[in-house]
C-alpha positions as a Markdown table, in Angstrom:
| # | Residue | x | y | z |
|---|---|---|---|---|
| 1 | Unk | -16.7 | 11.2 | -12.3 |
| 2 | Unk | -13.7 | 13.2 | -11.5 |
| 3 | Unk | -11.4 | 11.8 | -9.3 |
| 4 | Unk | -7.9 | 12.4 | -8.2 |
| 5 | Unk | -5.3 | 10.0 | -7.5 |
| 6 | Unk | -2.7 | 11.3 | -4.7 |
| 7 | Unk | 0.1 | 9.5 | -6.1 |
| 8 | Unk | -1.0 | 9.2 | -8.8 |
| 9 | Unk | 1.8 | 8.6 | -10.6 |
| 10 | Unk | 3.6 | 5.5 | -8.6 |
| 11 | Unk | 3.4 | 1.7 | -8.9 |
| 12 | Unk | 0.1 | 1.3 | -8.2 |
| 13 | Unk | -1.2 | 5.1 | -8.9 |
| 14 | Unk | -0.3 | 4.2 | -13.0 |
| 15 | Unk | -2.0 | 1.4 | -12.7 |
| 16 | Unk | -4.8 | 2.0 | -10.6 |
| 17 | Unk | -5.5 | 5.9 | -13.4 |
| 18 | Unk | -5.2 | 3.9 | -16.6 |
| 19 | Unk | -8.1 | 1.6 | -15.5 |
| 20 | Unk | -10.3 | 4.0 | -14.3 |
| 21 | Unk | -9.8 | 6.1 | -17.7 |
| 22 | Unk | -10.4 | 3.1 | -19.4 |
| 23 | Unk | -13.8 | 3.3 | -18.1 |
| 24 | Unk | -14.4 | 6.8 | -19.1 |
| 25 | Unk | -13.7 | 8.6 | -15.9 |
| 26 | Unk | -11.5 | 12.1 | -15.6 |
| 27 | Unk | -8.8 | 10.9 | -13.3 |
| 28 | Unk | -5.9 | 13.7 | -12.1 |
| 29 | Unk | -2.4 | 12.2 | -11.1 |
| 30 | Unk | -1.9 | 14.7 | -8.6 |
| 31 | Unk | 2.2 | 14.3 | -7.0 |
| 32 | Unk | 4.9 | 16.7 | -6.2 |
| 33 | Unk | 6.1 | 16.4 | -9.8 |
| 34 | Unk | 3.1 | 17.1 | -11.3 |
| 35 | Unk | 2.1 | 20.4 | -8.7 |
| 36 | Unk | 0.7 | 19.3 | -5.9 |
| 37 | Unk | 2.3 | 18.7 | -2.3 |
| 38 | Unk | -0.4 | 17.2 | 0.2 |
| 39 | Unk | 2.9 | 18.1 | 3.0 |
| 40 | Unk | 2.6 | 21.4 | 1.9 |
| 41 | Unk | -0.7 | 21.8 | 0.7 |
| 42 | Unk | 0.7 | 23.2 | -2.5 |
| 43 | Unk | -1.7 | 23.1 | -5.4 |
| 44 | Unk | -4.5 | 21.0 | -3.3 |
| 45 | Unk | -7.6 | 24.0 | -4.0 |
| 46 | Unk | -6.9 | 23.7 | -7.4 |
| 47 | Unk | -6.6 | 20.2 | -8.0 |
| 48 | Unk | -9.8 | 18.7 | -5.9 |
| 49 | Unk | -12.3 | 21.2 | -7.6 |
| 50 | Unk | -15.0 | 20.0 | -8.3 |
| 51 | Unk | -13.4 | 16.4 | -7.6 |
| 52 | Unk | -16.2 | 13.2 | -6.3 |
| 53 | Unk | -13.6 | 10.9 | -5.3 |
| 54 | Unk | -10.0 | 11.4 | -4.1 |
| 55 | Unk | -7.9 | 8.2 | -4.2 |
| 56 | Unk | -4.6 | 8.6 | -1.9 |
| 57 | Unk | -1.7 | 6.3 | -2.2 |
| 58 | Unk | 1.2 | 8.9 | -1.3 |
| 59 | Unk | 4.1 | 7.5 | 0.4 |
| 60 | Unk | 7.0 | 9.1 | 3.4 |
| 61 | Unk | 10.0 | 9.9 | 1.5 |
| 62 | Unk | 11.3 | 8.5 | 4.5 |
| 63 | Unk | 10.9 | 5.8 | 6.6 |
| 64 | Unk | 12.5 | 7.1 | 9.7 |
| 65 | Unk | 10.1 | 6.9 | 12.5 |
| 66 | Unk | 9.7 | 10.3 | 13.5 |
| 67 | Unk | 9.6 | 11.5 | 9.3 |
| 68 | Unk | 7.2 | 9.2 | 8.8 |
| 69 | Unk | 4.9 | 9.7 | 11.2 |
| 70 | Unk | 4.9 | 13.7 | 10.4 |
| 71 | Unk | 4.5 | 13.2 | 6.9 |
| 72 | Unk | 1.3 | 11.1 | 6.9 |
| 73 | Unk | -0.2 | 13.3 | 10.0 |
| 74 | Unk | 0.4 | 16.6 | 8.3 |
| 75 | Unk | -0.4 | 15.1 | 4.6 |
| 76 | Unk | -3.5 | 13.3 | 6.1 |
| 77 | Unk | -4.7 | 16.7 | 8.0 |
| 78 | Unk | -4.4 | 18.4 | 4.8 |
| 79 | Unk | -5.5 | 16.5 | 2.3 |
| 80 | Unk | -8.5 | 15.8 | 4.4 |
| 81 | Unk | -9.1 | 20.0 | 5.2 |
| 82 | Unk | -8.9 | 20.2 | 1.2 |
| 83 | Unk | -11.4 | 17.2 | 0.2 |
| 84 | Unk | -13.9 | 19.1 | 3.3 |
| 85 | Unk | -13.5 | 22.4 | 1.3 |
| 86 | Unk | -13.9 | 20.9 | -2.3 |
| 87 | Unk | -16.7 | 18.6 | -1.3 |
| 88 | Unk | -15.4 | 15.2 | -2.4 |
| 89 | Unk | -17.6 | 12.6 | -1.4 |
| 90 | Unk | -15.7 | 9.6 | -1.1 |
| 91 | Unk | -11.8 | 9.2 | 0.0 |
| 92 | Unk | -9.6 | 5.9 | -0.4 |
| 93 | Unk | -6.5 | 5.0 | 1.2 |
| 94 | Unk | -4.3 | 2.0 | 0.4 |
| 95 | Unk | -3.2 | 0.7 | 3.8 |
| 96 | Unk | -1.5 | -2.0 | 5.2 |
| 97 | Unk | -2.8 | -5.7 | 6.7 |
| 98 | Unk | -1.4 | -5.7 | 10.3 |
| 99 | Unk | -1.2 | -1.9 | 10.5 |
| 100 | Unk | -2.6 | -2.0 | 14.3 |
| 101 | Unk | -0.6 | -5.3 | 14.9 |
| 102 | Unk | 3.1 | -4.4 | 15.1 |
| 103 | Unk | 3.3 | -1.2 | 17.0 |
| 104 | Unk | 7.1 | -1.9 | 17.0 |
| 105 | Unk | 7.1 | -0.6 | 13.7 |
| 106 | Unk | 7.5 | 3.3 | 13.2 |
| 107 | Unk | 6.2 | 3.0 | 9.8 |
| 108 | Unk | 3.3 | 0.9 | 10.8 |
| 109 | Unk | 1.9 | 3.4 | 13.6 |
| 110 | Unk | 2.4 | 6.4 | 11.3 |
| 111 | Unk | -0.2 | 4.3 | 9.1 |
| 112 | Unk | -2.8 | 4.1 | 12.2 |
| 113 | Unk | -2.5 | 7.6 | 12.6 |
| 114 | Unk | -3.2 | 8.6 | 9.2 |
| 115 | Unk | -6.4 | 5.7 | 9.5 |
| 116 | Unk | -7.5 | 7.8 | 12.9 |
| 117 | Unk | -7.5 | 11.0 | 10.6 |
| 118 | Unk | -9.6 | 9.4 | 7.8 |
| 119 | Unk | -12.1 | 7.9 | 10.1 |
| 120 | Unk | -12.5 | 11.2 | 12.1 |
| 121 | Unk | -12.7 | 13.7 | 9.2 |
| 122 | Unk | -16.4 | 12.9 | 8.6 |
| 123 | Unk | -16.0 | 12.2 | 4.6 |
| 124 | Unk | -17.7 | 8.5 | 3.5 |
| 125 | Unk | -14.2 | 6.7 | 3.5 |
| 126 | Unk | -13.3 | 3.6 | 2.1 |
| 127 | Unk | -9.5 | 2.1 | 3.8 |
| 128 | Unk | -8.1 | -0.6 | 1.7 |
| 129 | Unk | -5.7 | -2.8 | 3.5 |
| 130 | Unk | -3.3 | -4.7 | 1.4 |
| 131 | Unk | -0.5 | -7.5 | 2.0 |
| 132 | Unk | 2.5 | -6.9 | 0.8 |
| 133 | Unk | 3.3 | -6.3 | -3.0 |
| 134 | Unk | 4.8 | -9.5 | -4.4 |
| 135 | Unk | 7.0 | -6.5 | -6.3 |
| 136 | Unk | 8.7 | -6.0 | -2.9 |
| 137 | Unk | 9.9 | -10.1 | -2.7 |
| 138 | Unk | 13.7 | -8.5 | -3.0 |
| 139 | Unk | 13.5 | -5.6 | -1.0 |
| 140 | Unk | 12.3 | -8.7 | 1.9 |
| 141 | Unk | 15.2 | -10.6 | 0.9 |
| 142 | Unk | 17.8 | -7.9 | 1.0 |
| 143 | Unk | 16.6 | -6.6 | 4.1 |
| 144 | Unk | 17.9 | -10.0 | 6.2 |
| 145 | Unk | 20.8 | -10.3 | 4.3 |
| 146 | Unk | 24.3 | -10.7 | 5.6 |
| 147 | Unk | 26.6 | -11.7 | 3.1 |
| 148 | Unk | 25.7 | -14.2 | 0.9 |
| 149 | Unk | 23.2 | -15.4 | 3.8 |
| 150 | Unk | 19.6 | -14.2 | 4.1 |
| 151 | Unk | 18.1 | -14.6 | 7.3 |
| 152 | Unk | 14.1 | -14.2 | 7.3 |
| 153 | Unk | 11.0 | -14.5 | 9.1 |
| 154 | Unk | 9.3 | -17.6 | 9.1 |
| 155 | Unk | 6.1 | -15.9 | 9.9 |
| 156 | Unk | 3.3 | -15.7 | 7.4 |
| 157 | Unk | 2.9 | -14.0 | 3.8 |
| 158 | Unk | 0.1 | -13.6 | 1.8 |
| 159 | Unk | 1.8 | -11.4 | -1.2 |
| 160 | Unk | -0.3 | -9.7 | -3.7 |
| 161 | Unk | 0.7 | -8.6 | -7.1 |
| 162 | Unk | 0.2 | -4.8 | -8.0 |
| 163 | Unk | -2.2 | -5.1 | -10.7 |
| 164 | Unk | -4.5 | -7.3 | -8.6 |
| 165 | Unk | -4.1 | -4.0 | -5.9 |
| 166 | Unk | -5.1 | -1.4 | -8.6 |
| 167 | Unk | -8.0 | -3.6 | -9.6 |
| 168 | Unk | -9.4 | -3.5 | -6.2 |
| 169 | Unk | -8.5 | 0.1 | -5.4 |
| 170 | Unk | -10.5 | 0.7 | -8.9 |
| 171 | Unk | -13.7 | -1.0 | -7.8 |
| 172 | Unk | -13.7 | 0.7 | -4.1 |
| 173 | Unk | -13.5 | 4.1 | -6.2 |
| 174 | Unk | -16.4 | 2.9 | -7.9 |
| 175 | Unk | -18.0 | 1.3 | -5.3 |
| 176 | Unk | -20.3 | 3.5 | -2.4 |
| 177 | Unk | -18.1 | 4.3 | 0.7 |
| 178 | Unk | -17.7 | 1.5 | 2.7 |
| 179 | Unk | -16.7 | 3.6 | 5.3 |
| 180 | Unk | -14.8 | 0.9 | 7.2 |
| 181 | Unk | -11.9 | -1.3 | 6.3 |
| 182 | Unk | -11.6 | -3.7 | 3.4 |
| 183 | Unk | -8.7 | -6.0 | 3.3 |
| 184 | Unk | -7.0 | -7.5 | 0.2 |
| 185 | Unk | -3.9 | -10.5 | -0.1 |
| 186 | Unk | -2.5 | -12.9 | -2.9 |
| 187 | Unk | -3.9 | -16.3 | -3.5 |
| 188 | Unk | -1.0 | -18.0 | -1.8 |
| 189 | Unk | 0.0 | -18.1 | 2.1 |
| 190 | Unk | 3.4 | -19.5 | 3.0 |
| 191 | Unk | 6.1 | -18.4 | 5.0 |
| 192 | Unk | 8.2 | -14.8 | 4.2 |
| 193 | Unk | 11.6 | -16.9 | 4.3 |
| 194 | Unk | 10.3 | -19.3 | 1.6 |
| 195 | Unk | 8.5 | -17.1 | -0.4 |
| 196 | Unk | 11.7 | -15.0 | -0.5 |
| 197 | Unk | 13.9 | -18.1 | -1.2 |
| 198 | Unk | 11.2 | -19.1 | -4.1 |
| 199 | Unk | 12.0 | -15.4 | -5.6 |
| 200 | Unk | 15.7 | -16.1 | -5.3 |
| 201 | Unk | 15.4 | -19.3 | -6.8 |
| 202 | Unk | 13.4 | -17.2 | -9.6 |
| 203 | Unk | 16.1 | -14.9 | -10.5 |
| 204 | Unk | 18.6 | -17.3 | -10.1 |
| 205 | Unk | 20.1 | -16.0 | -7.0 |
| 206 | Unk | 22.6 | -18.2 | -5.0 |
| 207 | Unk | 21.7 | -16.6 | -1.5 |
| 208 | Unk | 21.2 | -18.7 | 1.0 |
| 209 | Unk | 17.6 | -18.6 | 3.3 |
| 210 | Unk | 17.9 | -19.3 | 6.5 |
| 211 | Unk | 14.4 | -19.5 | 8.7 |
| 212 | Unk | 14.1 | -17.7 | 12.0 |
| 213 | Unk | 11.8 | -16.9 | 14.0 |
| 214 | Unk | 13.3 | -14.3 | 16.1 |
| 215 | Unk | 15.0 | -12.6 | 12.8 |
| 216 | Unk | 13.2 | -8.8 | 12.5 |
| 217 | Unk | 11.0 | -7.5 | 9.6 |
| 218 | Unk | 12.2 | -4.0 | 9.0 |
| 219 | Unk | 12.6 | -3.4 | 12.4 |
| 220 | Unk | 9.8 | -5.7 | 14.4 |
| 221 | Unk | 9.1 | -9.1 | 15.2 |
| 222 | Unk | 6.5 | -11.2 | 13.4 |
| 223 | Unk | 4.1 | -13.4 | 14.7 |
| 224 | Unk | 2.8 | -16.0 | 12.5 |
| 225 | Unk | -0.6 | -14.0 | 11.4 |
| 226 | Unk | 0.7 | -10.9 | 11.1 |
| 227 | Unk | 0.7 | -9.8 | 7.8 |
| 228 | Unk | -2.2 | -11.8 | 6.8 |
| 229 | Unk | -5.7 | -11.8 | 7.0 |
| 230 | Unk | -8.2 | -14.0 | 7.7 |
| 231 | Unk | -10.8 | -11.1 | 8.1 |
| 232 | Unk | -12.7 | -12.2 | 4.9 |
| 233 | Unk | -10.3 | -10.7 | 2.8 |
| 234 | Unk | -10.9 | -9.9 | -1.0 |
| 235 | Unk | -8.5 | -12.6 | -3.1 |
| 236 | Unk | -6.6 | -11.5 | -5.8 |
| 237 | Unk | -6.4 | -13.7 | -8.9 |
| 238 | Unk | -2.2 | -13.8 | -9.9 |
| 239 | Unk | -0.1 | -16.2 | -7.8 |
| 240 | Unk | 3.1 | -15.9 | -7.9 |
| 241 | Unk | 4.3 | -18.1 | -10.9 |
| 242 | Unk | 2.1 | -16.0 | -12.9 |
| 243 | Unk | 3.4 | -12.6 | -11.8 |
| 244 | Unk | 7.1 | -13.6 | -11.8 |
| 245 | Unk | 6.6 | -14.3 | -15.6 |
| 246 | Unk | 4.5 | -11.5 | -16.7 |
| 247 | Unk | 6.7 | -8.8 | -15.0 |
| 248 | Unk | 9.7 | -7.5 | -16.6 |
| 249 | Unk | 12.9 | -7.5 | -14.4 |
| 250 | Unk | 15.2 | -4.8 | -14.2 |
């Protein structure tokens, strides 16, 4: 098959194209560097001839609420137009457990409108809803430190590691359309403070944790469930220790 990653050339985009041509298949990293602007529509024609499956994992630029929200409405709409024109018969989108939960967050409702366009378009679809990347353990921390004090969450985490992502992404583009919503998480559940506090530990970080429950999430409140599922999710197979030591810092 032909199929063409939007993204295609990130974190889990890399990942998810050297699997797929592993298994034989012509896979396109298709991103702004290499042509092609789904915000502008630049070099979408082109890229999707011919194209059965479209795989999008493209990311704002920015995560202020109003730039966010444009960017995955007007890449959504377009992509979409372009996959309707080319006649691509399955589209994937890496989303995000809890999307519809935490309308606090900007970032979050820019993801249920870019869901809405998927579902609408009328291509078979396939939405994969992930937990958070156990790559993003730091960003968490930094995020709720103050000083030398870190003050986190103590709702629930379910972190997944990017290569157990790309291997699911890689069997839903080979998969039939589910056209509905599969979810994905990490083998381990425990709370965002102490799973950021276990990664400081890791690198040998002398921040302190402190749990609260009132203390925001980029922006919104958590509830204990979240940014987890319990909707059947799929289970990846690295748990933390395992990631942590496989992964190269930088």
């Amino acid at each position: 098959m032909k199929i063409v990653i939007i993204g295609g050339t990130g974190l889990i985009g890399s990942k998810t194209a050297e699997r797929l041509r592993k298994k034989g298949h012509e896979v396109i990293a298709a991103a702004p560097k290499t042509g092609v602007n789904t915000l502008t529509g630049e070099g979408l024609a082109e890229a999707l001839k011919n194209t059965d499956v479209v795989i999008d994992l493209a990311n704002s630029p920015s995560f202020e609420d109003k730039a966010v929200l444009e960017f995955f409405q007007t890449a959504g709409k377009n992509l979409m137009a372009a996959e309707i024109a080319a006649g691509v018969k399955h589209h994937i989108a890496l989303s995000i457990v809890g999307t519809d939960r935490l309308p606090d967050s900007g970032y979050l409702r820019a993801k249920v409108a870019q869901e809405k366009i998927i579902r609408e378009a009328g291509i078979p679809y396939t939405i994969v809803r992930s937990t958070q990347f156990m790559e993003f353990l730091g960003g968490i921390a930094q995020e709720g430190t103050v000083g030398d004090t870190a003050r986190l969450s103590t709702g629930s985490l379910q972190p997944i590691a990017s290569d157990d992502v790309a291997d699911f992404v890689t069997d839903a583009a080979l998969a039939a359309p589910a056209n509905g919503i599969i979810e994905i998480c990490g083998p381990e559940r425990a709370r965002l403070c102490d799973f950021a506090a276990r990664y400081l530990k890791a690198i040998g970080d002398s921040r302190t944790v402190v749990a609260d429950p009132d203390a925001r999430y980029f922006g919104t409140k958590l509830e204990d469930g979240s940014l987890v599922s319990d909707n059947h999710p799929r289970i990846g197979r690295i748990g933390f220790d395992d990631w942590f030591a496989t992964t190269p810092r930088k």
